[in-house]
C-alpha positions in Angstrom: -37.3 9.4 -9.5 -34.8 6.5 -10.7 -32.6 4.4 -8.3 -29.3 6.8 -8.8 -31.7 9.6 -7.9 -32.5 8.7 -4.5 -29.5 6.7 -3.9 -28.0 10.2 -4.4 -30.9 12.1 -1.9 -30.2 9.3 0.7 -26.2 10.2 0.7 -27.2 13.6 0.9 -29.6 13.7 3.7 -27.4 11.3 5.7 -24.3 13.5 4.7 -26.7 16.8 6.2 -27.8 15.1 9.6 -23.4 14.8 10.4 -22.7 17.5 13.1 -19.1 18.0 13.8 -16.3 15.9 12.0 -13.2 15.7 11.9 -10.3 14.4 8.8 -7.0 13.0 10.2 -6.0 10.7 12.9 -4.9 10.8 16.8 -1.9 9.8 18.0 -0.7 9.3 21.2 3.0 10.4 21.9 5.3 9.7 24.7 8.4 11.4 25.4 11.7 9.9 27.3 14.6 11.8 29.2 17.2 11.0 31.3 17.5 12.3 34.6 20.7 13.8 36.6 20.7 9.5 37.9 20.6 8.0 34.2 17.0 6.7 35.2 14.9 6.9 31.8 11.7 9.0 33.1 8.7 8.4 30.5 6.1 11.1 30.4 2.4 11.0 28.9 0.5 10.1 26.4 0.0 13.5 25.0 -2.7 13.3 22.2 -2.0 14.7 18.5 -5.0 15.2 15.9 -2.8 15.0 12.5 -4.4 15.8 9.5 -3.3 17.0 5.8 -4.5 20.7 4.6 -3.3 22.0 1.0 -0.6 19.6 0.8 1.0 20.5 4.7 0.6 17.8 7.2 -1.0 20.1 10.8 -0.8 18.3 14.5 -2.9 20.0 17.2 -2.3 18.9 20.8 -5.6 17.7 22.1 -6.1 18.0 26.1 -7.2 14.6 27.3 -10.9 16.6 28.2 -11.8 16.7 25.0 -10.7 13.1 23.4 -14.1 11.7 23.8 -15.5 14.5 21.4 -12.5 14.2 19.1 -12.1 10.3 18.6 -15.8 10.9 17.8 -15.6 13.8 15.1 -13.1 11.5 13.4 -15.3 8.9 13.1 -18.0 10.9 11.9 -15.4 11.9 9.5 -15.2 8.4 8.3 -18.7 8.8 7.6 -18.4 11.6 5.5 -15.2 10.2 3.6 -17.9 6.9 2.9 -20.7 9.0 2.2 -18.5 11.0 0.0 -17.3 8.2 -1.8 -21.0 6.8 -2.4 -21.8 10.4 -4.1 -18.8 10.2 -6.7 -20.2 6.6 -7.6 -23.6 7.4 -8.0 -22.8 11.2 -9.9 -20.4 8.6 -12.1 -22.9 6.2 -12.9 -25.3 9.5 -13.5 -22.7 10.6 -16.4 -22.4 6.7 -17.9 -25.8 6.8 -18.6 -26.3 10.6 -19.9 -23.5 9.6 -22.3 -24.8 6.5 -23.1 -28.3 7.9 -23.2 -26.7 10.4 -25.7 -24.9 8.4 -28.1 -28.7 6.8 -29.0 -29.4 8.5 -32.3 -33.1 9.1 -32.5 -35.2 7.2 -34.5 -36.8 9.2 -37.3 -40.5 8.8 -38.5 -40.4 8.4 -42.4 -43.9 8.0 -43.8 -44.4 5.9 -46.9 -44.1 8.0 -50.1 -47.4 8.3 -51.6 -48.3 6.4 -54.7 -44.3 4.7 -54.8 -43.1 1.5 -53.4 -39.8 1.1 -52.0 -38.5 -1.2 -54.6 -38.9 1.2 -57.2 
């Protein structure tokens, strides 16, 4: 097994042992209003989990019981995105070589001719 080889089995098996995760961002919102006395009355932080899927940007309101687990799926989702990231390189470098490897025109065996020299 070469270097890309388990470079690539290592990625994997660390990509496999990743429970939950989580792609996106929390955000923490506020929101403002003005009461009947024109006293600004701040209410939160509400948290958001924003994340892109098939080009459309989804929130999801997260209940403050269940930040702990979020904040860390989303950095185990870092973890994939790295791990990720690793794979390409290493599948990359994988293809460099198999096209390198291929452009490498075998050399041919060519036995002396019997009887003739080769400046004749």
């Amino acid at each position: 097994m070469n270097g890309l080889q388990r470079r690539r089995e290592a990625a994997m098996e660390r990509l496999m042992a990743i429970g939950t995760a989580r792609r996106g961002q929390l955000s923490e919102q506020f929101y403002e209003r003005t009461d009947r006395n024109g006293k600004v009355r701040r209410s939160g932080p509400y948290y958001v989990w924003q994340r892109w899927v098939r080009g459309q940007k989804q929130s999801v309101r997260v209940p403050a019981s269940a930040l702990a687990q979020v904040r860390a799926d989303l950095q185990r989702g870092r973890e994939v995105q790295a791990i990720f990231n690793e794979l390409w390189a290493v599948m990359e470098q994988s293809a460099i070589e198999q096209d390198s490897n291929s452009k490498k025109k075998p050399r041919r065996f060519r036995p002396p001719l019997a009887g003739k020299s080769r400046n004749s």
